[in-house]
Backbone as a ProteinNet text record, in pm:
[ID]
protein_1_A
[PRIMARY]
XXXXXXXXXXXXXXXXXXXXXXXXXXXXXXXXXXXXXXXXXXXXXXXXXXXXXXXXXXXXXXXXXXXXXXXXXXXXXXXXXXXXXXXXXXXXXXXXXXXXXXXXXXXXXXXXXXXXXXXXXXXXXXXXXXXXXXXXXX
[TERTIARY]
82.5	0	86.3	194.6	301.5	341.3	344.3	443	379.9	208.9	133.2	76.8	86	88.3	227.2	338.2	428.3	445.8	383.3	366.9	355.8	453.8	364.7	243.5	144.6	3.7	22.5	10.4	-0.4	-98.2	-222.9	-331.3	-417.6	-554.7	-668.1	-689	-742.6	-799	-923.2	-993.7	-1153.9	-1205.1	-1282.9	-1299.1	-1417.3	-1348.8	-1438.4	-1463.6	-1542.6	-1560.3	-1667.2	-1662.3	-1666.7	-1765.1	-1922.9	-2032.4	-1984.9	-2064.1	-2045.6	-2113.5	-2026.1	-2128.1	-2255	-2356.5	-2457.5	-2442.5	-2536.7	-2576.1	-2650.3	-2685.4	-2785.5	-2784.4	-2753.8	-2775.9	-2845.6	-2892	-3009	-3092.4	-2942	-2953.8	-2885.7	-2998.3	-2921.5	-2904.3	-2821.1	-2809.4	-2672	-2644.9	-2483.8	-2355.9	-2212.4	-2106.4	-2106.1	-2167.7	-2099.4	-2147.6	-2049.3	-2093.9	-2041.7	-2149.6	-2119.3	-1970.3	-1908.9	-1747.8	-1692.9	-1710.3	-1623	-1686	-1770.8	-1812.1	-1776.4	-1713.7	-1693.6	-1553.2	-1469.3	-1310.2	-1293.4	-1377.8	-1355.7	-1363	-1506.7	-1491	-1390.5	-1340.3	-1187.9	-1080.7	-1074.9	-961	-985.8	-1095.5	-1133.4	-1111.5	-1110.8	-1095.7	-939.5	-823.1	-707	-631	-687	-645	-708.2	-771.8	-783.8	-701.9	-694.9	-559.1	-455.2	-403.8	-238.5	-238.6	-368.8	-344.1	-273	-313.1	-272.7	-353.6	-449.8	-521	-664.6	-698.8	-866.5	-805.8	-911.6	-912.5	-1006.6	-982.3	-1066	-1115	-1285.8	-1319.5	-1370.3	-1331.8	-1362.9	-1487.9	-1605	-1719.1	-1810.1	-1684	-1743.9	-1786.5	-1695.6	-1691.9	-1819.8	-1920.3	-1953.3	-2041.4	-2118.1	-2218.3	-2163.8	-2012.8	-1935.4	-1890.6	-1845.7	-1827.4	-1948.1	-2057.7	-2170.5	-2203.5	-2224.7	-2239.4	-2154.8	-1981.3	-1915.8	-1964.8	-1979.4	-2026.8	-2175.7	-2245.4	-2356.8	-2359.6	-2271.7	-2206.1	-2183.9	-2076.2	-1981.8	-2050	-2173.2	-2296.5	-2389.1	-2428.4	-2482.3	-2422.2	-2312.1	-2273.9	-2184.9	-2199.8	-2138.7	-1978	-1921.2	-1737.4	-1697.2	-1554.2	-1529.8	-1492.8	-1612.2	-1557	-1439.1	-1418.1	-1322.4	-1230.7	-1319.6	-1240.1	-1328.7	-1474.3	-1541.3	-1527	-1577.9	-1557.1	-1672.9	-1643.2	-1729.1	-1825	-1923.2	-2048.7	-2061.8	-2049.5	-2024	-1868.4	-1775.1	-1679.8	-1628.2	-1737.9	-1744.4	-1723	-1621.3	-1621.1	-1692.8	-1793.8	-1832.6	-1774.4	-1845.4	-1764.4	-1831.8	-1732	-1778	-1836.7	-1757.3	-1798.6	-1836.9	-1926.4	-1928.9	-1936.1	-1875.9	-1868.3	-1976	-2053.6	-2157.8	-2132.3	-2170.7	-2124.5	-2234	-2286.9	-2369.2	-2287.4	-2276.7	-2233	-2366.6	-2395.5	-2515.2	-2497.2	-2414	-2328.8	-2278.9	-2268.2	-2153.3	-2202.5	-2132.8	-2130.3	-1969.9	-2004.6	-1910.4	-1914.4	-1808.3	-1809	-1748.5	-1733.2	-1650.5	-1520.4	-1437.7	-1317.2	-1243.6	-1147.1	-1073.6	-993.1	-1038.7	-1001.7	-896.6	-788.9	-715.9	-654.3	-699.4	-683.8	-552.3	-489.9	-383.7	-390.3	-288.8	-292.5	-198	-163.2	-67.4	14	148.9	254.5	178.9	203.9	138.6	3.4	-98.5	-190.8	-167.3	-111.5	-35.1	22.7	125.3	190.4	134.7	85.6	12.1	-123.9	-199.7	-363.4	-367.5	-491.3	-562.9	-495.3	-431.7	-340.8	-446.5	-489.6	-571	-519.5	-533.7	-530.1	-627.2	-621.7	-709.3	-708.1	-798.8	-844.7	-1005.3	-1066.2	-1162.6	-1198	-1310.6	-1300.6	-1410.4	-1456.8	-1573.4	-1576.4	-1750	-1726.4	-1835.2	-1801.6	-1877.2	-1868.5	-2017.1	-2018.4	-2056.2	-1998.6	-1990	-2080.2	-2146.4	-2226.1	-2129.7	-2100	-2013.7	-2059.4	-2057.9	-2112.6	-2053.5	-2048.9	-1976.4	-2060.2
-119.4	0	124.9	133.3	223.4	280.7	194.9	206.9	255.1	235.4	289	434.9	490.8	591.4	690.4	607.8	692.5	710.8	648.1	685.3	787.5	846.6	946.4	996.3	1035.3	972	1073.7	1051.6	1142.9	1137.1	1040	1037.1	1143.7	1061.6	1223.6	1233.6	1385.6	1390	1422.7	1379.2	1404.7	1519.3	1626.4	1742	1662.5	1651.5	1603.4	1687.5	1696.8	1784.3	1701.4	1727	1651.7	1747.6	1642.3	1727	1695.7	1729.7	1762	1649.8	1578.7	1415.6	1468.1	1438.6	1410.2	1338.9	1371.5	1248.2	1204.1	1050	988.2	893.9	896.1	843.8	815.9	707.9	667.1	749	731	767.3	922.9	1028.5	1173.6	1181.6	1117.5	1113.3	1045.7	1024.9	971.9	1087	1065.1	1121.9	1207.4	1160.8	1212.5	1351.2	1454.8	1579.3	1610.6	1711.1	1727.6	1786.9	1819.6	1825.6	1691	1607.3	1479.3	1448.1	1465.3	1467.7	1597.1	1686	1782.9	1758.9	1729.1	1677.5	1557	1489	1345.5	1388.8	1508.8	1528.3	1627.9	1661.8	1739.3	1659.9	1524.5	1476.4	1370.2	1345.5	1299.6	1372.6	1485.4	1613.8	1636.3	1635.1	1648.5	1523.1	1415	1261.1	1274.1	1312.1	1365.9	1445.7	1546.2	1660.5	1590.3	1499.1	1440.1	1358.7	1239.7	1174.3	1209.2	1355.4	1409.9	1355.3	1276.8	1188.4	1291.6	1397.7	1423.1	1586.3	1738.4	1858.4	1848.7	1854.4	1881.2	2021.5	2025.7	2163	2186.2	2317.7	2332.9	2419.7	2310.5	2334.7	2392.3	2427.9	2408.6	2510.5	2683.4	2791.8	2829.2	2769.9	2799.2	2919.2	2937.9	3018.2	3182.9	3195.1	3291	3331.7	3260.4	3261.9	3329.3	3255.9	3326.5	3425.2	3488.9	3590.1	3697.3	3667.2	3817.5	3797.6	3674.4	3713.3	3816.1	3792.5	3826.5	4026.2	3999.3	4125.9	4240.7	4178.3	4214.7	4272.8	4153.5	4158	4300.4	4300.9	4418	4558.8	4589.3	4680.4	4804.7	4748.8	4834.2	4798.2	4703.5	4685.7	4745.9	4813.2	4853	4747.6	4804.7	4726.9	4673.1	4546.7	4469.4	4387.9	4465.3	4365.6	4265.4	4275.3	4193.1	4031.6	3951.5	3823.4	3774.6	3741.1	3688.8	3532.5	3618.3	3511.2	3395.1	3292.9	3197.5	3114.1	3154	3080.6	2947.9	2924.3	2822.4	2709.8	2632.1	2463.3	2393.6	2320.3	2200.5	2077.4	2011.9	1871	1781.1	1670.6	1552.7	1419.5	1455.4	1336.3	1388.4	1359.5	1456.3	1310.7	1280.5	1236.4	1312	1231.6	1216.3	1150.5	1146.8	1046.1	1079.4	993	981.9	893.1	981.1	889.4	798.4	721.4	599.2	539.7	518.4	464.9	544.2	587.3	620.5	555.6	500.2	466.5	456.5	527.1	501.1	374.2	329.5	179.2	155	296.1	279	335.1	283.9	279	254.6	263.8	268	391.2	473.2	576	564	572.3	571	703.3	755.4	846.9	855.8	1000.4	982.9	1037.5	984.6	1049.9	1046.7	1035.6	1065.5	1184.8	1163.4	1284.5	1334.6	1296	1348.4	1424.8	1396.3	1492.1	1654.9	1570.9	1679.5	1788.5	1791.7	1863.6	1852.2	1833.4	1837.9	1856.9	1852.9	1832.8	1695.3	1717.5	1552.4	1505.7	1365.8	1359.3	1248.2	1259.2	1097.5	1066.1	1002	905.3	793.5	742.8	641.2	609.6	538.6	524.2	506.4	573.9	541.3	484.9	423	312.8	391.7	411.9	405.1	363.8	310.8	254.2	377.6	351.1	462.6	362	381.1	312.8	494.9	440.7	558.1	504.6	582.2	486.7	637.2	623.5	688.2	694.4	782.4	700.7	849.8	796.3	907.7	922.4
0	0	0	42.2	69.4	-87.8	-122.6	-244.9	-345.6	-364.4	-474.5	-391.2	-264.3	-239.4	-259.3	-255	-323.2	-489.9	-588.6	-695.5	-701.5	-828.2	-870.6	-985.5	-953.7	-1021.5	-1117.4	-1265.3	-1387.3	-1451.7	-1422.8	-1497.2	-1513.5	-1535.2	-1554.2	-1414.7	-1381.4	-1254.8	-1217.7	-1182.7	-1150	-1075.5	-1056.8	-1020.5	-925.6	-757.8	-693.4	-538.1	-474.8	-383.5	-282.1	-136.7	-25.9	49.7	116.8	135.8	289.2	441.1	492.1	563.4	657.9	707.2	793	764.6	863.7	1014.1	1077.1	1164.4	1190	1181.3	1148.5	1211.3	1372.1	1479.1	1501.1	1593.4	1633.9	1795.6	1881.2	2016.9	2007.4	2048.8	2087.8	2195.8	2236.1	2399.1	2375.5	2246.9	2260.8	2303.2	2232.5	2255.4	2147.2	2026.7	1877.7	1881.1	1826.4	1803.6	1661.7	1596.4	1508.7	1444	1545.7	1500.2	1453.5	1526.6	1466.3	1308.6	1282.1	1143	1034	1125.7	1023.1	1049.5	1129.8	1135.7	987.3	1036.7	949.4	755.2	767.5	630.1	596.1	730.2	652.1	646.4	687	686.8	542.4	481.6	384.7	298.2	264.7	178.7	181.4	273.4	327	218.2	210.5	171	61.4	24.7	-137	-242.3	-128.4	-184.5	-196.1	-118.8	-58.7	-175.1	-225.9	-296.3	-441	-513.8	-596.5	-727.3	-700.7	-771.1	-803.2	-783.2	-760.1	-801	-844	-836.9	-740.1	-589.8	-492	-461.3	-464.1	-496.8	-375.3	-292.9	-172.8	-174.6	-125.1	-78.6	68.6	112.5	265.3	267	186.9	249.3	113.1	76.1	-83.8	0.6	61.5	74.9	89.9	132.2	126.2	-8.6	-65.1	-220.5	-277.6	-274.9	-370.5	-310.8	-169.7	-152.6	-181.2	-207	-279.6	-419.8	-478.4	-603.2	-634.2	-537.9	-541.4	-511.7	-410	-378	-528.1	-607.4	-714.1	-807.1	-834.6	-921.4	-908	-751.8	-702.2	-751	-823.2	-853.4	-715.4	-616.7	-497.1	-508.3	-607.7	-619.8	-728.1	-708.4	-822.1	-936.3	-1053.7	-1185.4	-1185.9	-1272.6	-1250.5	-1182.6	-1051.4	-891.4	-830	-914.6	-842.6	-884.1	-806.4	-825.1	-933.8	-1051.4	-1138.2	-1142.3	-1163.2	-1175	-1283	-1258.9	-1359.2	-1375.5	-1257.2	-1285.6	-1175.4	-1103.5	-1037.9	-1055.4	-1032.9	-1161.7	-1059.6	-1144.7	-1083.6	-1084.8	-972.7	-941.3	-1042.6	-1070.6	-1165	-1020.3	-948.6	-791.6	-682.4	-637.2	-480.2	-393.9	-290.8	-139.3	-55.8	-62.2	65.4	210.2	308.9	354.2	527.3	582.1	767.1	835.2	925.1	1063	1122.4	1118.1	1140.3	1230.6	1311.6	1453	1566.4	1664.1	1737.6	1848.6	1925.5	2057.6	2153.1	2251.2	2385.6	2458.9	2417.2	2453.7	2604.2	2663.8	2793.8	2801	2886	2930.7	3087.9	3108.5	3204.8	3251.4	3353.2	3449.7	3569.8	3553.7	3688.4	3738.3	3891.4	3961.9	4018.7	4026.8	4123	4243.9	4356.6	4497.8	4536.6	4693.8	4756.4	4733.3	4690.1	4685.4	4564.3	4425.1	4326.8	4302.8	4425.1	4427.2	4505.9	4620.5	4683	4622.3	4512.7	4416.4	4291.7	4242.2	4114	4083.4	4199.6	4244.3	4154	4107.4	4069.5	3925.1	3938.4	3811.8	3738.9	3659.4	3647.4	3470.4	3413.9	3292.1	3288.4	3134.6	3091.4	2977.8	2888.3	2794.2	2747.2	2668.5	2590.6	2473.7	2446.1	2270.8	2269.4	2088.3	2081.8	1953.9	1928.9	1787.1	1715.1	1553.8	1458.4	1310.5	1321.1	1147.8	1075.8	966	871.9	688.3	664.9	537.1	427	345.3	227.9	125.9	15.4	-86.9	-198.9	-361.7	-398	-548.5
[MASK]
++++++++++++++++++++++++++++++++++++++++++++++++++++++++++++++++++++++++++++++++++++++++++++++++++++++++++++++++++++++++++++++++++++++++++

C-alpha cells in the first residue's frame, strides 16, 4: 500500500468535492458531536488533496463565495475587482457520507494520589473506545 501511495500519479484527474457528514444516529443522547463529522470530512478532503489523484473543490466555504459574487454583481465593487459570476467549476464526484453509529463503549479511568496529588492536584489518565459506522457514498 506504501508504495502505490508513493507513486507518482499522472493520470486524468476528477474534479471532486466533499459534502459535509450528517448524523444519522439513532440515540441523541450519545457522545458524537457534530465536530467529529466535520473533522472526518476534513480529513477525507485532506487525503484527497495528498493523494494528488482528484481537483478537490472546496465546498465548505460555498455560501461565502456566492455571496461576494452576489455582492460584485450588485454593482457596490469597483468594476473589474469583483468576483465573477459563472466561474465556479463544478464537481464531476461529490462524497456524501452519515455517521449511522456512534457509541461510547466505555473505558478505564485511573486516579492519582498521595505525593502526586499533593503537588500536582488531581493527576488521572485512561483510555476510551468508541465505535462509529460511517455509510459513504460518492
Amino acid at each position: 500500500m506504501a508504495s502505490v501511495q508513493d507513486e507518482h500519479y499522472n493520470g486524468p484527474r476528477a474534479r471532486i468535492a466533499v459534502a459535509r457528514f450528517e448524523n444519522k444516529t439513532a440515540d441523541s443522547q450519545n457522545w458524537y458531536s457534530p465536530s467529529i463529522g466535520d473533522g472526518m470530512a476534513d480529513m477525507l478532503t485532506t487525503a484527497l488533496v495528498n493523494s494528488g489523484r482528484y481537483i478537490v473543490l472546496e465546498r465548505d466555504s460555498l455560501d461565502s463565495v456566492l455571496g461576494e459574487q452576489d455582492l460584485g454583481a450588485s454593482g457596490r465593487i469597483r468594476q473589474g475587482t469583483a468576483a465573477a459570476i459563472g466561474e465556479i467549476e463544478g464537481a464531476e464526484l461529490l462524497v456524501v457520507a452519515a455517521v449511522t453509529e456512534f457509541g461510547d463503549s466505555g473505558g478505564t479511568q485511573a486516579g492519582g494520589g498521595g505525593f502526586g496529588r499533593r503537588v500536582f492536584g488531581a493527576i488521572s489518565g485512561g483510555s476510551r473506545t468508541a465505535h462509529m459506522a460511517i455509510d459513504l457514498r460518492v
